[in-house]
C-alpha positions as CSV (number, residue, x, y, z in Angstrom):
1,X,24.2,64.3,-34.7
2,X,24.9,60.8,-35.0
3,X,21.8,58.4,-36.2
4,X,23.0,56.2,-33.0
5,X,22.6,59.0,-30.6
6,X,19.3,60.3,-32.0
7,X,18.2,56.7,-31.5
8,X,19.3,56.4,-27.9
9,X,17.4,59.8,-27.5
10,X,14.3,58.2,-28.0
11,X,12.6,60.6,-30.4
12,X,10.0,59.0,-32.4
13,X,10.2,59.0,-36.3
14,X,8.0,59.3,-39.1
15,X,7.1,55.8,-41.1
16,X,7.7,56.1,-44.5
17,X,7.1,52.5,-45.5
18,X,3.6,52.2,-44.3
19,X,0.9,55.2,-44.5
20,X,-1.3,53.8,-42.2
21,X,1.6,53.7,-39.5
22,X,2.6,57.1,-38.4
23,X,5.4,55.8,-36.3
24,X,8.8,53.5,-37.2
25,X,9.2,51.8,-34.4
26,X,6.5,49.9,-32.8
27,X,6.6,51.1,-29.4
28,X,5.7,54.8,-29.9
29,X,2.2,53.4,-31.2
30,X,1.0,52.5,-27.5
31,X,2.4,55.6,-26.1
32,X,0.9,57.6,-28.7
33,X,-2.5,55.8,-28.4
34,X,-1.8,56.6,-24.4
35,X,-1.1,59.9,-25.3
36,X,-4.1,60.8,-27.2
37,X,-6.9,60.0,-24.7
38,X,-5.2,62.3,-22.5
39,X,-4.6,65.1,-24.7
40,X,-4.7,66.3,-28.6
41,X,-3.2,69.8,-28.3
42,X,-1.2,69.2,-31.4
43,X,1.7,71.1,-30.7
44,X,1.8,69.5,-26.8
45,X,2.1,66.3,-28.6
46,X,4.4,67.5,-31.1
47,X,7.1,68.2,-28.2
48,X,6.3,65.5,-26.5
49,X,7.1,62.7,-28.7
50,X,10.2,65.5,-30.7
51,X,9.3,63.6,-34.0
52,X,10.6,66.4,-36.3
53,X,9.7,64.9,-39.5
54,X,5.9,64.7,-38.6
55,X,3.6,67.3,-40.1
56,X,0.9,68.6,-37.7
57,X,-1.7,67.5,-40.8
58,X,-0.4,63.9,-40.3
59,X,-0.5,64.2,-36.8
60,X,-4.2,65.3,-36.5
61,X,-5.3,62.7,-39.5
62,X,-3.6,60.4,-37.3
63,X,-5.0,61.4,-33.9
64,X,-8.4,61.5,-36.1
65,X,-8.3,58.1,-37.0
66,X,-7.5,56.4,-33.9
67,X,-10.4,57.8,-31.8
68,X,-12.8,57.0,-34.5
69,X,-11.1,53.6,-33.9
70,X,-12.1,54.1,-30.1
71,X,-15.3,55.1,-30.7
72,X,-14.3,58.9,-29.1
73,X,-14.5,62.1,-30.5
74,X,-12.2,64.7,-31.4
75,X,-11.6,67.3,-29.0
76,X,-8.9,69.5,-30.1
77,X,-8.0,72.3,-27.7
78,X,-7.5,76.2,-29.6
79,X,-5.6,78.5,-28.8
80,X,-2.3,79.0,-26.9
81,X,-3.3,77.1,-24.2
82,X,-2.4,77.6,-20.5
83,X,0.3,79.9,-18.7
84,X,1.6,79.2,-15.1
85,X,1.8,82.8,-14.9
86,X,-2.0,83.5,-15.2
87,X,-3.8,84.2,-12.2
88,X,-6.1,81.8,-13.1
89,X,-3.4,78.6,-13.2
90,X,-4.1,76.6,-10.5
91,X,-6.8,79.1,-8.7
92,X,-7.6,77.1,-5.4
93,X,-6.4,74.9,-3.1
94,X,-7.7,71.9,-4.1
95,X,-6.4,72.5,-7.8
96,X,-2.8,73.2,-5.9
97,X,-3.6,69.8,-3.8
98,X,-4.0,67.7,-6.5
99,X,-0.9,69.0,-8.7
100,X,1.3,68.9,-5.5
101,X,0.6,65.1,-5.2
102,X,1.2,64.1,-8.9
103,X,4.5,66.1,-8.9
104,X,5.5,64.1,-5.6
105,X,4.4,61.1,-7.9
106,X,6.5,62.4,-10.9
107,X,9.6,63.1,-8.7
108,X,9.6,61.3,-5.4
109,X,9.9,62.3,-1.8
110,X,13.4,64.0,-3.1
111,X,11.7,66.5,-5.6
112,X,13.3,67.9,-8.3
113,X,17.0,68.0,-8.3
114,X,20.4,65.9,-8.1
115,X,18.1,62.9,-7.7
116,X,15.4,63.1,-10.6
117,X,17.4,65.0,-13.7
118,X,14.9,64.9,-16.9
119,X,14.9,61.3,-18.6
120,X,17.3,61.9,-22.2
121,X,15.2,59.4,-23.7
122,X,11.9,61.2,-24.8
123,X,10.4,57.3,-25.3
124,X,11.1,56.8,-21.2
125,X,10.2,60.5,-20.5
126,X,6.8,60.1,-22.1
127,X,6.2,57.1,-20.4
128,X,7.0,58.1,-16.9
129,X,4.6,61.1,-17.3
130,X,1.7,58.8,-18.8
131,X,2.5,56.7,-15.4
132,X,2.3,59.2,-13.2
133,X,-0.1,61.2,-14.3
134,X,-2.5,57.8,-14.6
135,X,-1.9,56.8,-11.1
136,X,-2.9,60.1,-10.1
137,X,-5.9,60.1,-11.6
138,X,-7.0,56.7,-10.5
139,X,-5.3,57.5,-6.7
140,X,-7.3,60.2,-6.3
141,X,-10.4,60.1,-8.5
142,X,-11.1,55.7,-8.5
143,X,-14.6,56.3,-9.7
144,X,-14.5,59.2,-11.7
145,X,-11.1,59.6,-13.6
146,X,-12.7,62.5,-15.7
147,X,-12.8,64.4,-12.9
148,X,-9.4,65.1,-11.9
149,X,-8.8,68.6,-11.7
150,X,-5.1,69.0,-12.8
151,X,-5.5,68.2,-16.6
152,X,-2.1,66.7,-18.4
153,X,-1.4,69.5,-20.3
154,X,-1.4,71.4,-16.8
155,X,0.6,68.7,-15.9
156,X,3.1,69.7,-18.5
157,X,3.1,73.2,-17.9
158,X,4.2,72.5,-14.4
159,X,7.2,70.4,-15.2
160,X,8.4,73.1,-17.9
161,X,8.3,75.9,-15.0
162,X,10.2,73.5,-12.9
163,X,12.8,72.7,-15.2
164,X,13.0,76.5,-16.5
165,X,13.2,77.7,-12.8
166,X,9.7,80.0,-12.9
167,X,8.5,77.7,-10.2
168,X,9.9,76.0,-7.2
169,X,8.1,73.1,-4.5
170,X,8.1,74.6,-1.1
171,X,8.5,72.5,2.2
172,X,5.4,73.0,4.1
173,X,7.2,73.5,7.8
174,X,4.0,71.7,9.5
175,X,3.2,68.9,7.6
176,X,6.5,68.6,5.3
177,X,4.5,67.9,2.1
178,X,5.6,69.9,-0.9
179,X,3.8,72.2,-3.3
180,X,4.8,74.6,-6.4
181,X,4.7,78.0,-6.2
182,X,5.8,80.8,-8.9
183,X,9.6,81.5,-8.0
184,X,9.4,85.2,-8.0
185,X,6.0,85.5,-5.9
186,X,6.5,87.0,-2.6
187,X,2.7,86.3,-1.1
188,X,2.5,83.9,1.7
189,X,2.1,80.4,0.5
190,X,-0.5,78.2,2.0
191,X,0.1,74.8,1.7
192,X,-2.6,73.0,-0.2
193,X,-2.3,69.6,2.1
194,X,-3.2,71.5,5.3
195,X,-5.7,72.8,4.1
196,X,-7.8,70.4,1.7
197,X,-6.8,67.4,4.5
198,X,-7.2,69.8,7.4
199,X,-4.3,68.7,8.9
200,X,-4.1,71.5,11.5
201,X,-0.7,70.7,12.1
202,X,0.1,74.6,13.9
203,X,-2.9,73.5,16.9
204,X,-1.5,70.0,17.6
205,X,2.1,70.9,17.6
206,X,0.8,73.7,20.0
207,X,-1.1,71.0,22.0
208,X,2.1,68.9,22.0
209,X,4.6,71.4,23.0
210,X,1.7,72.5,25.8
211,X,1.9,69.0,27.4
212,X,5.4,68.3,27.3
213,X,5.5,71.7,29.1
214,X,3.2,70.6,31.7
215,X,4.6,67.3,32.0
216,X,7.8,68.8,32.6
217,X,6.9,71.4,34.5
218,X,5.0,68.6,37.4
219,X,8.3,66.7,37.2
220,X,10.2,69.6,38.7
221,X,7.7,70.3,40.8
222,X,7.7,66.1,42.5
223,X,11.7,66.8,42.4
224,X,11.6,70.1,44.9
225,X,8.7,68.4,46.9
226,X,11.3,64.9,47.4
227,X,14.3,67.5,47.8
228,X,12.5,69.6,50.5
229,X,11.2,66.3,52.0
C-alpha cells in the first residue's frame, strides 16, 4: 500500500520527531483528546484511530498525561469488555431507547445501507461518531451528560454488529422509529419508542379507524334516507 493511499485513509501515525506528541499530524490531537474523555479502553482506542505503529504503553502514558492535564483521573476499563450477544447488552427499554436514537443520529432517517457506507477515512469516521454520540448525550441528558445510559464503547459495539450483520434496525409498524435487534433472535421485538414515550400508537390507530368507520357508516345512512325520500 501506497504512502498516498494510507494518507487518504486517514489512519493516524506515530510522531517520531517529538516525544511529547504522540501524533504526526495535528489534527488527531483534538480527536484524540475528544476521544479520551469518552473512553480509555486501550484497545477500543487502538482500532479507533488504526495507528499501527503506536504501542499500547505509549498510548496509556499518553492518555495518562493528558487527563492529569485536565485535572481527571484515569479510569481504565479491564477486561474484554462488552458483547452484543450477552443477555445483559442493552437490558431494558430505556437502554434500547436511547441507542435507537443515537444510531438514527449516526445514520439518518435512511439507516444503514446504500445511503450511509462506513467513512474510508478513519480521521472523518472518528469524528462523525464523537459528533453523534455528543449530541446524543447533550439531546437527551442537557443537565447531566454523565448520565447517558448507552456508553460510547456500547456505542461502538453496536455499529460493529451492524456492519458485521449480527444485528439489524427494525421498522416499528406503529410509530415508524427504528431500533437494533440481534439478527438471529426470533422473540417479539418491542419497540423502545412506544414504550419509553408511550406512544400508544395500536389504541389511536384503533380510535382512528373506529371514527372513520362511523363517519362513514352515518354517510350511507343520510344517502338511503335522501334516496328513500
Amino acid at each position: 500500500m501506497t504512502a498516498k493511499l494510507m494518507k487518504e485513509l486517514g489512519r493516524a501515525r506515530a510522531s517520531v520527531r517529538n516525544r511529547v506528541a504522540l501524533f504526526e499530524d495535528p489534527a488527531w490531537d483534538d480527536r484524540f483528546d475528544a476521544l479520551i474523555r469518552l473512553t480509555q479502553r486501550t484497545n477500543l482506542i487502538l482500532d479507533l484511530i488504526g495507528a499501527k505503529d503506536i504501542s499500547a504503553r505509549r498510548l496509556k502514558q499518553h492518555i495518562d498525561r493528558r487527563l492529569e492535564e485536565f485535572g481527571l483521573q484515569p479510569a481504565r476499563p479491564r477486561g474484554v469488555g462488552q458483547s452484543y450477544k450477552s443477555t445483559l447488552f442493552l437490558e431494558t427499554k430505556f437502554d434500547r431507547f436511547d441507542a435507537a436514537y443515537l444510531l438514527a443520529l449516526h445514520f439518518g432517517t435512511r439507516g444503514p445501507g446504500e445511503f450511509s457506507e462506513p467513512e474510508p477515512s478513519l480521521g472523518r469516521a472518528l469524528d462523525k461518531m464523537l459528533e453523534s454520540y455528543l449530541r446524543y448525550r447533550s439531546d437527551l441528558y442537557p443537565g447531566n451528560t454523565q448520565a447517558a445510559r448507552v456508553e460510547f464503547e456500547t456505542y461502538w459495539i453496536l455499529l460493529q454488529g451492524i456492519r458485521k450483520g449480527d444485528i439489524e434496525l427494525v421498522t416499528c409498524k406503529d410509530c415508524g422509529s427504528r431500533h437494533p435487534v440481534l439478527a438471529d433472535s426470533v422473540s417479539a421485538h418491542a419497540c423502545p419508542a412506544c414504550g419509553v414515550l408511550d406512544l400508544r400508537m395500536k389504541e389511536a390507530r384503533a380510535t382512528f379507524d373506529k371514527r372513520l368507520r362511523e363517519h362513514r357508516d352515518k354517510r350511507e345512512r343520510m344517502r338511503e334516507e335522501l334516496r328513500h325520500g
